[in-house]
Every structure is written in C-alpha cells, then in structure tokens.
C-alpha positions as CSV (number, residue, x, y, z in Angstrom):
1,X,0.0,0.0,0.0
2,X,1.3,3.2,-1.3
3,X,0.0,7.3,0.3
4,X,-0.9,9.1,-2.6
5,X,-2.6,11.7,-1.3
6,X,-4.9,13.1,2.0
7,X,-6.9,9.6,3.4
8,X,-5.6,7.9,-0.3
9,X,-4.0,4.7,-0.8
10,X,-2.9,2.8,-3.8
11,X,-3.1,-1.0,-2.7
12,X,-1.4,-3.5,-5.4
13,X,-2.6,-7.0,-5.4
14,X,-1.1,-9.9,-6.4
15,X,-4.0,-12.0,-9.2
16,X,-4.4,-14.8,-6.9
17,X,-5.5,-12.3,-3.9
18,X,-7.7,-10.2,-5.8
19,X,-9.3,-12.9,-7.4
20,X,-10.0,-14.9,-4.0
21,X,-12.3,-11.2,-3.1
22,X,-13.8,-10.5,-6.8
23,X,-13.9,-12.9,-8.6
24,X,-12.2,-13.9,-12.0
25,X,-10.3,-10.6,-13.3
26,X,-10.0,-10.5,-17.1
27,X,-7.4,-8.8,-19.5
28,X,-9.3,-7.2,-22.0
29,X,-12.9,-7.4,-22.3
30,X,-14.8,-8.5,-19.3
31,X,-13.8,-7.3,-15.6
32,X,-11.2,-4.2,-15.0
33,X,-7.9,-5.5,-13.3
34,X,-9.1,-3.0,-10.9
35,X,-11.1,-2.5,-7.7
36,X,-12.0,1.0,-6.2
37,X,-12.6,1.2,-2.1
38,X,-14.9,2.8,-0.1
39,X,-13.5,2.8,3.8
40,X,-15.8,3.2,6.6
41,X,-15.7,3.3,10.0
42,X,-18.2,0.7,10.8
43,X,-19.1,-2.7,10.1
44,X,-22.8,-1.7,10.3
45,X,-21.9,1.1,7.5
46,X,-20.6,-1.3,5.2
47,X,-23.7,-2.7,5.2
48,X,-25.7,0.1,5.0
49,X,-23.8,1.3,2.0
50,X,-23.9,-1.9,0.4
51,X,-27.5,-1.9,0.6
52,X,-27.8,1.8,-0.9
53,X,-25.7,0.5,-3.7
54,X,-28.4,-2.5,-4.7
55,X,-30.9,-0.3,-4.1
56,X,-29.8,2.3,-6.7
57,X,-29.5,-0.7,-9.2
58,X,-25.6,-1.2,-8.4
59,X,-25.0,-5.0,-9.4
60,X,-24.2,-7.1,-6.0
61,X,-20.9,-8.8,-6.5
62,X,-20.2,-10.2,-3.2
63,X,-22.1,-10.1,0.2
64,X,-19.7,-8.5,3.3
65,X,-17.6,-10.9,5.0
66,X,-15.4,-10.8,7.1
67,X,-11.9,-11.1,5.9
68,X,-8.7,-12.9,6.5
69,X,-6.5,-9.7,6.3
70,X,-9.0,-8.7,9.4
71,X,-11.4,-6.0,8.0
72,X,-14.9,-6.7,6.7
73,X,-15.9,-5.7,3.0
74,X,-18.2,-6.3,0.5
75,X,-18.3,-5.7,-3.4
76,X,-20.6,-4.3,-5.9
77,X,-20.5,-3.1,-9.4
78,X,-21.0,0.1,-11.3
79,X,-22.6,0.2,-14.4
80,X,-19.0,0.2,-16.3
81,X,-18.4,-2.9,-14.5
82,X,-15.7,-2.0,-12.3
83,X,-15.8,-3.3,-9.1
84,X,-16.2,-1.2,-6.0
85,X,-15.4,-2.9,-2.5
86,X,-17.2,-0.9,0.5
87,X,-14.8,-1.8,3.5
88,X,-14.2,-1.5,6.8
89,X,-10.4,-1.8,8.2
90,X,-9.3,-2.1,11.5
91,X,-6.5,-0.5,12.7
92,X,-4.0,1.8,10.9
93,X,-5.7,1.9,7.9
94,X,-8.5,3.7,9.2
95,X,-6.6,6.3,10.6
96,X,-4.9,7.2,7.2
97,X,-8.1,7.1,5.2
98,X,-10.8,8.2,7.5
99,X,-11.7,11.9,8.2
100,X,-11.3,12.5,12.0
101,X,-15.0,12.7,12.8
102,X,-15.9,9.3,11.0
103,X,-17.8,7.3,13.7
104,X,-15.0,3.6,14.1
105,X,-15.5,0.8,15.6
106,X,-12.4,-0.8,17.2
C-alpha cells in the first residue's frame, strides 16, 4: 500500500489475492484488473452502503464478509463494470483514510 494523497491509498494485489475477493479478473474485455474502495468506519456502515448501492441498481458482486487480512468488506459493481469494494479496516488503515469525525469501531 502506497500514500498518494490526504486519506488515499494505492493497494497492489497480487492475481491470486484479488481474485479470492472479486472474482475472476480479465485482460481485455470483461472485468477491470481494478477495484476502487470505499473505507468506513463501521461494520454496520458497510452494510448500509452496500445496501444503498443495490438499491440504486448497483450489481451485488459479493455479500460483506469478514476477511482474512482482518477487516470486513463487501463488493458491488458500477454500471461500467468495475468493481467497488465498501470496507471496513481495523486498525491503521482507518486512521490514514478516515476523516477525524468518522464514527469507528475498534
């Protein structure tokens, strides 16, 4: 994970990694090699933003688990097909993505 900017990170993947969360990525046509992230402070948000998401017609992709790296995210895509994961990290990456007055769990 790379700071790029104010409560931005660029997170590299290996295939294998990304595709155990998405799903099959494809070169070409079919899925983008590439996930955007919403971070939240909550559990309970993720799944309220999720929800929004369907909702509004956003394709579910996968439900919100939790995860082995420790956080708790969820996927869904946009009408371009990329694939947005709405998360929820414990720990140090909520401090550097989070703006101060973002309700967290611990």
């Amino acid at each position: 994970m790379f700071r790029v900017g104010e409560r931005l990170l660029l997170s590299l993947w290996d295939r294998a990694h990304a595709e155990e969360e998405v799903g099959a990525v494809a070169s070409g046509a079919g899925v983008p090699p590439v996930t955007l992230a919403h971070n939240l402070g909550t559990r309970a948000r993720v799944d309220e933003v999720l929800a929004a998401a369907a909702a509004a017609g956003a394709e579910p992709v996968v439900d919100a688990e939790q995860r082995e790296w420790g956080g708790y995210s969820g996927y869904f895509a946009d009408p371009d097909g990329f694939r947005w994961e709405v998360a929820w990290a414990p720990g140090a990456i909520s401090d550097l993505v989070l703006p101060a007055d973002e309700p967290r769990e611990m």
